[in-house]
N, C-alpha and C positions, 0 to 999 in steps of 0.2 A: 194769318196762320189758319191751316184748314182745317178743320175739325177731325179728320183724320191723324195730324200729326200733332193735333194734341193730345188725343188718347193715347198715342203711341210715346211721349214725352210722359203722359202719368204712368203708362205701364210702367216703362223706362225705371221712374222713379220709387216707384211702388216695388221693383225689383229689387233697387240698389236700395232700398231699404232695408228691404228684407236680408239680404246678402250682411248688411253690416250687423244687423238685428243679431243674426245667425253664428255670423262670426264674432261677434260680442260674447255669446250663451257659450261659442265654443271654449274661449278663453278663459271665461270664467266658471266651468266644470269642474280648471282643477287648481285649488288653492293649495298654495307651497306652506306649509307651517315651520320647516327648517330644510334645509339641503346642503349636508357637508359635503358638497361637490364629491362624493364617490372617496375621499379621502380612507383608506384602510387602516389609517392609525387614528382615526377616530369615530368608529363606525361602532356600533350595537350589535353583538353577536346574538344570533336566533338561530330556532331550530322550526322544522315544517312540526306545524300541532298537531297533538297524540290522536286528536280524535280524526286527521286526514293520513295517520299512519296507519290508523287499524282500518281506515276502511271506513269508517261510519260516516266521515262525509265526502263531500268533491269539492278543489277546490282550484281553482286557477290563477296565474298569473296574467296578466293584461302587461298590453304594450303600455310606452310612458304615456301617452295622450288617452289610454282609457277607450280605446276603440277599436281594440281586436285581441280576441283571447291567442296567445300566443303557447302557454304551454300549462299541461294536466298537472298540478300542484300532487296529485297522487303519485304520478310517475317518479317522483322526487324526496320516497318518503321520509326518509335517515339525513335529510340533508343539511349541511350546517350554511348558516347564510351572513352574508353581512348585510345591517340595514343604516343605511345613509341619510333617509330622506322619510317624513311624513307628511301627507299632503290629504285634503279636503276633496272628494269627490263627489259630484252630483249623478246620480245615476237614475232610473224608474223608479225604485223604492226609497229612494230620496237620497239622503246625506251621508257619505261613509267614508275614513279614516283609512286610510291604503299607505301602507308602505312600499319606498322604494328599494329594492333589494338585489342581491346578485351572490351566486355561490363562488367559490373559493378565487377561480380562474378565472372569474368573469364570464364564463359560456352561457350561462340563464341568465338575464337580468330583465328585470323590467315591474309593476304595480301587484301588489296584493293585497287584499280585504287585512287585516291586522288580527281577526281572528285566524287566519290560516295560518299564524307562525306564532313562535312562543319564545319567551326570552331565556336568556344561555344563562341561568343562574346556578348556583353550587349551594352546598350547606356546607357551612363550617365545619369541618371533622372536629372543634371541641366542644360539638353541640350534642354528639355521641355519647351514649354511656356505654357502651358494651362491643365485641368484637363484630358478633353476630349481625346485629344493627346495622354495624358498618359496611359489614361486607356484605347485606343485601340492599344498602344503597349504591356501592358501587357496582353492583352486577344490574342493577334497574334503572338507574335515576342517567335519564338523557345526557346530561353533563358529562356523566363519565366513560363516553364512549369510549375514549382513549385509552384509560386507564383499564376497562376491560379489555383489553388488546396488551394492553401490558400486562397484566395479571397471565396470560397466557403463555409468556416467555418464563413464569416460573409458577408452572404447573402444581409442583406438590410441595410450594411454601405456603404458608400461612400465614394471613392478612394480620396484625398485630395492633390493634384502635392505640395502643399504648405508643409504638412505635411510629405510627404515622403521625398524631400528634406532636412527637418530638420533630418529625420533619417537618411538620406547615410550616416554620417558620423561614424566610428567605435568608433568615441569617444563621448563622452557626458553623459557617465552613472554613476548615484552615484554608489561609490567602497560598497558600502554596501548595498543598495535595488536592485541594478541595474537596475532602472529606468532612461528614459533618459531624459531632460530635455527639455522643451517646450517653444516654444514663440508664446504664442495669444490662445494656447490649452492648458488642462488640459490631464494629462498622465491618460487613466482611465487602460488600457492594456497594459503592454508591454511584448514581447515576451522574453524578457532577465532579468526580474524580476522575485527577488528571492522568494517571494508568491508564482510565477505558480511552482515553483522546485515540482519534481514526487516523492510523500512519500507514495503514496499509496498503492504498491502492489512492494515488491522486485524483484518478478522474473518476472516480465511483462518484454518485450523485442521485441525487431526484427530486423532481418536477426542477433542475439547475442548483438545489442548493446542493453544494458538495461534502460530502461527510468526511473530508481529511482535514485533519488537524480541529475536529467538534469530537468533543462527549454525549455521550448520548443525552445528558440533559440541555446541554447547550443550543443541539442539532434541533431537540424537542422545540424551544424556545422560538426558531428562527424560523421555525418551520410550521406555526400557527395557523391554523385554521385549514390545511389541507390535510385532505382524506390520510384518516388513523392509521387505514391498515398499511399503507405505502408508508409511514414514518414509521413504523414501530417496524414494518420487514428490515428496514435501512438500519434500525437501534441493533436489531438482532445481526447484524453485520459487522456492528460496531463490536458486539458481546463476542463474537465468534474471534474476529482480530485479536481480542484481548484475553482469549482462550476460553471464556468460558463459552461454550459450546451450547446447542442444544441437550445434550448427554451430560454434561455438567451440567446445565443448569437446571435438568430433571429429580439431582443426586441432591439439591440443598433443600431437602424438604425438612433438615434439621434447623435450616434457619429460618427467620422470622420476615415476614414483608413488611415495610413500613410506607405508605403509598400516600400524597397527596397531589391530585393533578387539580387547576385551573385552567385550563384549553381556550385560554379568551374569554372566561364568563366571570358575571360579578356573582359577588357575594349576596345570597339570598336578605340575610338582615341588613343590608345597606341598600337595600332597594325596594322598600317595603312602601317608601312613597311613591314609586313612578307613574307616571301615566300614561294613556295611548297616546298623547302626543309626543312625549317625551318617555319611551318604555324605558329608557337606559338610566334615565336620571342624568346627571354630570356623569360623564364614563368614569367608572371607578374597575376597571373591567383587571382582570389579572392572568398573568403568564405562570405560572408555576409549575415546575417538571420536578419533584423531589422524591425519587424513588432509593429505597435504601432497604439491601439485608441485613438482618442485627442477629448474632448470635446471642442468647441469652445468657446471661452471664450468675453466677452462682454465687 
């Protein structure tokens, strides 16, 4: 063998060394700690965090393998997300917890640092003492983006801590009107009453779900985690079908709101232990659309 072709055998080697070395470090950059295969009924609902909504930081997504920023986490700042997957990344500044995520439709999906998103929690409405309280947690607090879009369709009622309370609950409706039942108020609206049901137009719809033969809390329900303002225009079609109007429903500012929305998030006090690898805890996450006018009753 000529001395020649044995340098060129260690090169050789020395190469395919490295190549394995390389592709070893590659593999091992990104450690899976769980992956519900992208599964939507069993995903963690987030929101992009407050401090990349105001501005005050930058924050990006990354492709899955962690080697190309893909899109400005700022451009995206209201955005609700589902998160499927926590995985162990090695980076230059060492070791970081990134989630895998994607918004409603799937159009953005792919790695972010786990401080750029925030988890979809609520507070109990009978953690509440006062109306006031309530109704500037529901005009502030992330969770309720829904519900402030609902609050818009009746402009000059008044939020009722008393009456929303009696709605958290998921039970209480007759199996037949699905109306729910009151103490000290007269049910004059409810969103899960079988009146408001959509018979008006078969192929009305949105993003495919179709609003004939749903209530507006039903349509709420099905229609989970995609953008508010397009489900609440559709609810308001529902309200128009069933007469009450926008001009009527300007005119019930003698009745009372009773409002509890979960939009896919858990409950703040059941999730007091999770952690970044687990932000969800066991999904304990919840659906609740209970919106109800109460006449006050004398």
């Amino acid at each position: 063998m000529t001395k020649r072709l044995k340098i060129g055998i260690l090169v050789a080697t020395f190469l395919l060394t490295l190549g394995i070395s390389n592709t070893s470090q590659a593999k091992s950059k990104i450690k899976v700690y769980w992956d519900n295969h992208d599964d939507r009924l069993d995903t963690t609902h987030m929101y992009t965090a407050p401090a990349i909504q105001k501005g005050q930081q930058t924050g990006y997504m990354w492709n899955f393998k962690h080697t190309k920023r893909i899109h400005k986490l700022n451009n995206y700042k209201y955005t609700e997300w589902n998160l499927y997957s926590a995985v162990s990344v090695i980076t230059k500044r060492g070791k970081g917890i990134y989630y895998k995520i994607s918004n409603a439709d799937q159009s953005v999906r792919g790695l972010v640092y786990h401080k750029y998103v925030t988890r979809a929690l609520a507070k109990n409405v009978n953690s509440f003492t006062s109306d006031a309280e309530y109704i500037n947690y529901l005009k502030t607090a992330p969770s309720q983006k829904l519900a402030r879009q609902i609050l818009k369709l009746f402009p000059n009622s008044q939020v009722s801590l008393d009456l929303s309370k009696q709605v958290a609950t998921l039970n209480g409706r007759n199996s037949r009107t699905g109306v729910m039942a009151l103490t000290g108020f007269t049910n004059k609206l409810d969103f899960g009453a079988e009146s408001l049901t959509f018979l008006h137009d078969r192929s009305e719809s949105y993003k495919g779900y179709k609003l004939f033969g749903s209530n507006p809390g039903s349509f709420l329900y099905r229609t989970y985690l995609l953008p508010a303002t397009g489900r609440v225009n559709a609810v308001a079609k529902m309200l128009d079908a069933a007469g009450y109007t926008a001009e009527k429903r300007a005119k019930m500012g003698n009745y009372q709101l009773g409002i509890c929305i979960y939009d896919e998030v858990g409950d703040l006090d059941n999730h007091k232990n999770d952690t970044l690898i687990h932000p969800g805890g066991s999904p304990s996450f919840y659906l609740i659309y209970n919106v109800v006018l109460g006449g006050k009753e004398n």
